[in-house]
C-alpha positions as CSV (number, residue, x, y, z in Angstrom):
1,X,120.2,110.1,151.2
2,X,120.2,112.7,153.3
3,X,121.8,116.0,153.2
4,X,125.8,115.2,152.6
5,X,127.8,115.6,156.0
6,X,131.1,117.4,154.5
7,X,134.2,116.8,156.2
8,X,137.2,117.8,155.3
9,X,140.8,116.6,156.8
10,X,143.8,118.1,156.5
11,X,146.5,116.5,155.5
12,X,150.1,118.0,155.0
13,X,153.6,115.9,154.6
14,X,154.7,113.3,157.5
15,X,150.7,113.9,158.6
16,X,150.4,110.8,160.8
17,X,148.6,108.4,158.7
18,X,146.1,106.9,161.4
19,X,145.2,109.4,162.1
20,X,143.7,110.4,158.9
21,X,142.3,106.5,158.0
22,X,140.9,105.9,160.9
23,X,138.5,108.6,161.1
24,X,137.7,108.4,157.2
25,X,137.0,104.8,158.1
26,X,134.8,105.3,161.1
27,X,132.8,108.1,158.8
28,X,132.2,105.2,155.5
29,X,131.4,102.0,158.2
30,X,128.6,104.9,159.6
31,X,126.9,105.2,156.0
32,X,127.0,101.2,155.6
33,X,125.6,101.2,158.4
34,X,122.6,103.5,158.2
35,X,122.2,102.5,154.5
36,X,123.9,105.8,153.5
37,X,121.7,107.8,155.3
38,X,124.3,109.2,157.7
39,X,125.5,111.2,154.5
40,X,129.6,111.5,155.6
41,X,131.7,112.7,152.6
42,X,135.0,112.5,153.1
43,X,137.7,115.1,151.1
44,X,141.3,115.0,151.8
45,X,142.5,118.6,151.5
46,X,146.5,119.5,151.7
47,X,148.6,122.2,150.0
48,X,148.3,121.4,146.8
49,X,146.2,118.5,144.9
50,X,147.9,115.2,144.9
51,X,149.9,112.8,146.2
52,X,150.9,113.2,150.3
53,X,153.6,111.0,151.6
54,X,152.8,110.2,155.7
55,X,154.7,109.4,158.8
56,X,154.1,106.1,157.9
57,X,155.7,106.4,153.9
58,X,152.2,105.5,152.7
59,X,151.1,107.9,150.1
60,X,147.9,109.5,150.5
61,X,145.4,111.6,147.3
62,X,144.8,115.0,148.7
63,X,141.2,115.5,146.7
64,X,142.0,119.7,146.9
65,X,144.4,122.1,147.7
66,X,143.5,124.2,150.6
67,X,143.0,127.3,148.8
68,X,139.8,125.7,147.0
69,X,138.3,124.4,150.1
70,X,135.3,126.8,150.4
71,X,131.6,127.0,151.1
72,X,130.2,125.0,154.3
73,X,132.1,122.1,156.2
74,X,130.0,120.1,158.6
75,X,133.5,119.0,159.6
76,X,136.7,120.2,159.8
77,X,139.3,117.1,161.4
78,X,142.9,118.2,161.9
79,X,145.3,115.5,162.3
80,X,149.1,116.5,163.2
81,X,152.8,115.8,162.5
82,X,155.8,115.5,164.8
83,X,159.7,115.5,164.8
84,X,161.7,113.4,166.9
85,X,164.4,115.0,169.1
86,X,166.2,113.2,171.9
87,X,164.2,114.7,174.6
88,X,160.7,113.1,172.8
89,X,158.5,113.9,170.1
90,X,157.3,117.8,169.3
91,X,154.7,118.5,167.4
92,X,155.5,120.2,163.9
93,X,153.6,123.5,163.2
94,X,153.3,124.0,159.6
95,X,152.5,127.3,159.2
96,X,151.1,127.0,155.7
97,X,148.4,125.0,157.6
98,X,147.7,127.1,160.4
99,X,147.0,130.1,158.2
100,X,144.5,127.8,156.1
101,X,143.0,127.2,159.5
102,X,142.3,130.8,160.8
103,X,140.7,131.4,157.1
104,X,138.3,127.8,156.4
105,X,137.4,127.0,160.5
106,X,134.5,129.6,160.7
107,X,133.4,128.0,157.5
108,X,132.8,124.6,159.6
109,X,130.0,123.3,161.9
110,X,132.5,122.1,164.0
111,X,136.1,121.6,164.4
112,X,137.8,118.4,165.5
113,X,141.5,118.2,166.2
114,X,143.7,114.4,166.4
115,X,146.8,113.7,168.5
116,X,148.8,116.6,168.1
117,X,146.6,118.7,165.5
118,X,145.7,120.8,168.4
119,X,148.9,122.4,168.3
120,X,147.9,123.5,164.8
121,X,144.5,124.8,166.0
122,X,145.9,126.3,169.0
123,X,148.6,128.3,166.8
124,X,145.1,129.3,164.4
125,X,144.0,131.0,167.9
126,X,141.0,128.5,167.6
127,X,141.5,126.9,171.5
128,X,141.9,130.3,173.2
129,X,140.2,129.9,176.7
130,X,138.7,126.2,175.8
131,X,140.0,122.7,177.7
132,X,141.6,120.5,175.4
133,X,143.6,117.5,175.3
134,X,146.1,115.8,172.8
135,X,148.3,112.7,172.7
136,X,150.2,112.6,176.4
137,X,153.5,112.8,175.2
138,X,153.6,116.4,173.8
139,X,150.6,117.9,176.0
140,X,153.2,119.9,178.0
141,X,154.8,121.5,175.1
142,X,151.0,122.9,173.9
143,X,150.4,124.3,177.3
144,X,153.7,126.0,177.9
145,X,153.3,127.4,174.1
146,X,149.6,128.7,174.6
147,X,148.8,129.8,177.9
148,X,145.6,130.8,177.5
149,X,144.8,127.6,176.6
150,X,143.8,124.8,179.4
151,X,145.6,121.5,178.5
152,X,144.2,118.1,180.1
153,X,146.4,115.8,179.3
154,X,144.5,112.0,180.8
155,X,141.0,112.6,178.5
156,X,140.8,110.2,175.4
157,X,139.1,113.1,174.0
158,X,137.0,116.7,175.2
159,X,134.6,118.7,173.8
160,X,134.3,122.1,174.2
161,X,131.6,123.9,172.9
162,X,132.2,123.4,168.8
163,X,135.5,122.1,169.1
164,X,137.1,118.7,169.6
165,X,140.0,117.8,170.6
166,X,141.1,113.9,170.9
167,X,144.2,112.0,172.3
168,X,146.5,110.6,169.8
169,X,146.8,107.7,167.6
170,X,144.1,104.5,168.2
171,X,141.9,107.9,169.9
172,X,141.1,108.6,166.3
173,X,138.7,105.9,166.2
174,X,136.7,107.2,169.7
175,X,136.6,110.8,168.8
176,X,135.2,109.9,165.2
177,X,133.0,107.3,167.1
178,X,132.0,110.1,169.3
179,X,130.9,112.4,166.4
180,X,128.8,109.8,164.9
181,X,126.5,109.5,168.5
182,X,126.9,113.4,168.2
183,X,125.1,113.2,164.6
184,X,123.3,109.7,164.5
185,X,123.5,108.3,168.1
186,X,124.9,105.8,170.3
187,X,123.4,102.9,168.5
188,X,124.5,103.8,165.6
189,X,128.3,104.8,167.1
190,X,128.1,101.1,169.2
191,X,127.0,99.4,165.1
192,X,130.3,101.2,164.0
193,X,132.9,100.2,166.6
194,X,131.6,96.6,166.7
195,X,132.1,96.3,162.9
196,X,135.9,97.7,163.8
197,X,136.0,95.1,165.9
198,X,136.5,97.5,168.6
199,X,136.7,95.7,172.4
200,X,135.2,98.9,174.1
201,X,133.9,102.2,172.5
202,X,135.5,104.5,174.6
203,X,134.0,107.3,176.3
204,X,135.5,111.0,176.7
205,X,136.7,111.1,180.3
206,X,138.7,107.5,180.1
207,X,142.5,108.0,180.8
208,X,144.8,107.5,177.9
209,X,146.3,104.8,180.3
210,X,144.5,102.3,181.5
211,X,145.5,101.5,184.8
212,X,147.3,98.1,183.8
213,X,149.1,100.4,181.4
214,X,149.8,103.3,183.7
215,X,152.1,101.2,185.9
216,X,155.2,99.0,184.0
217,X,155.5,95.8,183.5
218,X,156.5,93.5,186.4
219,X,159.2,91.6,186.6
220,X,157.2,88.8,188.1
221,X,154.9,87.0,186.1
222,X,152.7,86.0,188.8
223,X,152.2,90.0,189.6
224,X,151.3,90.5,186.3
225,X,149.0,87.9,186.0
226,X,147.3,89.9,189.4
227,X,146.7,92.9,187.7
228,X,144.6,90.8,185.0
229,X,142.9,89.7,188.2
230,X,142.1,92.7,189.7
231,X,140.8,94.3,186.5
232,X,138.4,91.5,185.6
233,X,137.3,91.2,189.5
234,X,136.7,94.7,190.7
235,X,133.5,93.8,192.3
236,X,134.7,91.1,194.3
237,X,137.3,90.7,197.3
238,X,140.4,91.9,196.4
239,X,141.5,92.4,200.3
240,X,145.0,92.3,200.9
241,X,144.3,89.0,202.6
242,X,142.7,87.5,199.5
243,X,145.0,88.7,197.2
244,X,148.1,87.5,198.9
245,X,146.3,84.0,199.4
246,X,146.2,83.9,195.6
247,X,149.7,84.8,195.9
248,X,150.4,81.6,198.4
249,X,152.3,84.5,200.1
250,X,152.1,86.1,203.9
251,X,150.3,89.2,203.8
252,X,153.6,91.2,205.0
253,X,155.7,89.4,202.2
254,X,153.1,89.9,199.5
255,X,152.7,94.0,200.4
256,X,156.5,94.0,199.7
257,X,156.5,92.2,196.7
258,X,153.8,93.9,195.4
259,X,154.8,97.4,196.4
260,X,158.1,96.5,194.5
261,X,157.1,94.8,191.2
262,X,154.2,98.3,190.7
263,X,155.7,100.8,192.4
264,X,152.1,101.1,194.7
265,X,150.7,99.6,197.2
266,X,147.8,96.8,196.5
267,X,145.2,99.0,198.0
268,X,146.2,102.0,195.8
269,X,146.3,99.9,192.9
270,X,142.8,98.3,193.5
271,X,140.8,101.9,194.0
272,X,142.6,102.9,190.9
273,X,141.0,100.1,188.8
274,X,137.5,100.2,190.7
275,X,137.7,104.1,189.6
276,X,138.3,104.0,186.4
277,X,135.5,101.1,186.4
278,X,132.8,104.0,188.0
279,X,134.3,106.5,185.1
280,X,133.5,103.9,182.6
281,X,129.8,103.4,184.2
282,X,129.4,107.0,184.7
283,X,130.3,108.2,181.3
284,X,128.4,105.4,179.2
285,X,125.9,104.6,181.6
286,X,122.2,105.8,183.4
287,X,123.2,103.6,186.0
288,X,122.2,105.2,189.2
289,X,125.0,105.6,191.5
290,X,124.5,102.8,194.0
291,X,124.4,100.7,191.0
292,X,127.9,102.3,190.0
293,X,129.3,101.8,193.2
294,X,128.5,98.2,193.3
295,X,129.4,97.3,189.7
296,X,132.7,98.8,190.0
297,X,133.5,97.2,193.6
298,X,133.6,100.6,195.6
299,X,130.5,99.1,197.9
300,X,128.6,102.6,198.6
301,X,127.6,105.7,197.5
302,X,129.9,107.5,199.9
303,X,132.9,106.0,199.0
304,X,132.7,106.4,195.4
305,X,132.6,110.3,196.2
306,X,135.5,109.8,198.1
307,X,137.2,107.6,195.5
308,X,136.6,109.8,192.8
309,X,137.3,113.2,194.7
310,X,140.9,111.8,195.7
311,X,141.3,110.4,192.2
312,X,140.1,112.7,189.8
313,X,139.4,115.8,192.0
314,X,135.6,115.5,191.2
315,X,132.3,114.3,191.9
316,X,130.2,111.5,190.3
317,X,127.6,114.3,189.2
318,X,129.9,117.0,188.2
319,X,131.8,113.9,186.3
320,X,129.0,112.6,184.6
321,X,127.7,116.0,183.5
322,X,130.9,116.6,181.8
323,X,131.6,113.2,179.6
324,X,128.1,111.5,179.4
325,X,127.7,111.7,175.8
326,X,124.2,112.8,174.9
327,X,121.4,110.8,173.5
């Protein structure tokens, strides 16, 4: 076996329990699958040895208490906690955490951070001046409590220099995935989420919300049913003409109906799902851009800048130098 890859995760009472499982999980299927020469060993440190009871009730074995974490970590994962109040969730800082933080993070090759766990870093001082991202739903309370750092709220997860930072809940799995094609690869990442059973390993850049989940349900089963259409036909016609056919519906009476069951127009709604198919491409993918602009139904070159510059407020190149993982 090679060298042992130390990571350490933190975990602290109501900690939420996926996000400490899944990564652990991603880290043991990545031994299996290099016949244990990918070296992860997994500790479970929290404020005292013992038993930890989750978000979730489950009961977790801290291996250590925080105080005898010491010499190197390859990794130091930070998974969060959060209260409910009426206006949403807030993440918890426990500041018996974030002290541990400031002291064991320069012992680490790198720092990762899940869901809301960048709160915690970013109360350590450890995402001062970096891009970061966490789960959606308390992304504006970390900016307005840390200024200095720059919250992106849409990325499943971004890396900035030595620190990650990933999006919250099922995101564990892509930001441990992620770390593995750091260490080991892609092919040995893509071995991983296919034994998870994983339907997509996702790349950095991809929105939290997929664009089917980004709009609510319709009313309308028939509208619904469209969006399923749309997503699995990007490269095809998907005209307003076409698509109301499918409909059996007037073109006029299918905009309306449309507009009103998705809150967008059918236009809108297709360039949104060809873009996120060119992000997908582009962050995955070698595929030169014509190629990307024809796979994902955009048609050329041109309009895939234009797409993406209306969308995203950047270019294919600039995009794909920032969320291609490295080979």
């Amino acid at each position: 076996m090679s060298t042992a890859r130390r990571v350490v995760i933190a975990v602290f009472p109501d900690v939420d329990l996926l996000d400490v499982t899944g990564p652990a999980e991603v880290f043991a299927l990545a031994n299996r699958e290099t016949g244990g020469r990918a070296g992860y060993r997994v500790e479970l440190a929290g404020p005292s040895e013992g038993l930890v009871t989750t978000s979730a009730g489950v009961r977790l074995v801290a291996d250590l208490a925080f105080d005898e974490v010491d010499g190197a970590l390859d990794t130091l994962l930070v998974p969060g906690a959060v209260d409910a109040h009426p206006d949403g969730p807030v993440a918890r800082i426990d500041r018996e955490v974030v002290a541990w933080l400031g002291r064991v993070a320069p012992l680490a090759r790198r720092v990762a951070s899940v869901c809301v766990g960048a709160h915690l870093l970013a109360a350590a001082g450890l995402l001062d001046g970096k891009t970061v991202t966490t789960h959606w739903s308390t992304a504006a309370q970390l900016a307005a409590d840390h200024p200095a750092v720059t919250v992106d709220p849409d990325p499943i997860f971004v890396r900035c220099g030595n620190v990650w930072t990933g999006a919250g809940i099922s995101a564990c799995m892509d930001l441990a995935l992620a770390l593995v094609a750091d260490d080991l690869g892609e092919e040995v990442a893509l071995a991983v989420a296919r034994q998870l059973v994983m339907y997509l390993k996702r790349q950095g850049g991809q929105s939290q919300f997929s664009v089917p989940l980004s709009r609510p349900a319709a009313s309308r089963r028939d509208i619904d049913e469209l969006r399923t259409y749309i997503a699995e036909h990007v490269d095809g016609d998907l005209s307003a003409a076409a698509l109301a056919a499918r409909m059996c519906l007037s073109e006029r009476h299918f905009a309306r109906v449309f507009r009103q069951e998705t809150g967008t127009t059918a236009a809108a709604y297709v360039e949104a799902a060809r873009v996120e198919v060119a992000r997908r491409l582009l962050e995955g993918t070698d595929r030169p851009l014509e190629q990307v602009a024809a796979a994902s139904g955009l048609g050329s070159v041109e309009t895939l800048h234009r797409a993406l510059r209306k969308q995203i407020g950047a270019t294919p190149a600039a995009y794909r130098r920032r969320f291609r993982v490295s080979l």
